[in-house]
C-alpha angles and dihedrals in degrees: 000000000000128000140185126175143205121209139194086010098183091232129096116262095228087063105038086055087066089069094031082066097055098068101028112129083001130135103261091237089058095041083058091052096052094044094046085058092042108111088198112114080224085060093063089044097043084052094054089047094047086046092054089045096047077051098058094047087056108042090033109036101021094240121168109240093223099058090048121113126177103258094181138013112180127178111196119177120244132208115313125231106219107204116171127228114214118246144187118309106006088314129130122201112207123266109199121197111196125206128196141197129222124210118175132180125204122201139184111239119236112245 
């Protein structure tokens, strides 16, 4: 079992968890493949977390890359950074930045 994690990803956990579903459970190669067609800017972060991860199994463990699968993908949210728009009379309406973090697990599957 190898891990890596994000953390404070400047994208909105309810959409980072779109692409999150699309590898979960997956083979790594194909993961790769889904996220390298996602047009989600999560897509881009998830694969540099999977690619750390895939990393880890490798140089740590001493894992083979072609018998890894992606055993977790989590997407947590992280702190949120509260701005304020102006409104009418004197008034602000709230302006909420949302940050996520990524954990993802790598496995080797049983034969």
């Amino acid at each position: 079992m190898a891990k890596a994690v994000t953390k404070y990803v400047r994208v909105t956990p309810r959409k980072a968890r779109l692409a999150a579903d699309l590898i979960r459970g997956k083979h790594v190669e194909y993961a790769f493949q889904q996220l390298a067609h996602c047009k989600m800017k999560a897509g881009k972060l998830i694969a540099k977390t999977l690619k750390s991860a895939v990393a880890n199994a490798e140089n740590n463990d001493g894992k083979d890359r072609k018998n890894l699968y992606v055993a977790e993908m989590l997407v947590n949210p992280g702190p949120v950074m509260k701005r304020a728009k102006a409104r009418n009379r004197g008034g602000r309406a709230p302006i909420l930045k949302r940050t996520s973090h990524f954990v993802v697990r790598v496995e080797e599957q049983k034969e």
